[in-house]
C-alpha positions, 0 to 999 in steps of 0.5 A: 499498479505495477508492471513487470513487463507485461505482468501486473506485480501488484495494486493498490486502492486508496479512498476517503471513505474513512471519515473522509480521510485518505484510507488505503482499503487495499493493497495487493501483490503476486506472490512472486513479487514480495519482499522486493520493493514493489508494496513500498513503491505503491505505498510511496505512491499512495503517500505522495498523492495525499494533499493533507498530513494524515493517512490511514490503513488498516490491517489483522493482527496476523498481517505481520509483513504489511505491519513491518511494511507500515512500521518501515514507512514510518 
């Protein structure tokens, strides 16, 4: 989670139920604090507790900014 304050800016959930991989199912942040760093920050922090070389997502089609997300973090 990120916190503004006392405002939670966003979450994340990140499991191993993706043919026991780590698999980002979620990630969610207040319309006020898109596009300001803050799904970068929980991906980064995602990302760094991941022990093996793999990490998967998934999202629609329509998703377009957590795609350009995606894309950015390579």
């Amino acid at each position: 989670m990120v916190r503004d304050q006392s405002v939670y800016t966003g979450f994340g959930i990140m499991t191993s139920s993706f043919f026991d991989q780590p698999f980002i199912s979620l990630l969610m942040l207040q319309a006020d604090y898109r596009r300001l760093g803050v799904g970068r920050a929980l991906m980064t922090a995602m990302e760094n507790q991941v022990q093996g070389p793999k990490l998967f997502t998934s999202t629609n089609e329509s998703n377009i900014p957590i795609q350009k997300l995606c894309e950015s973090l390579g």
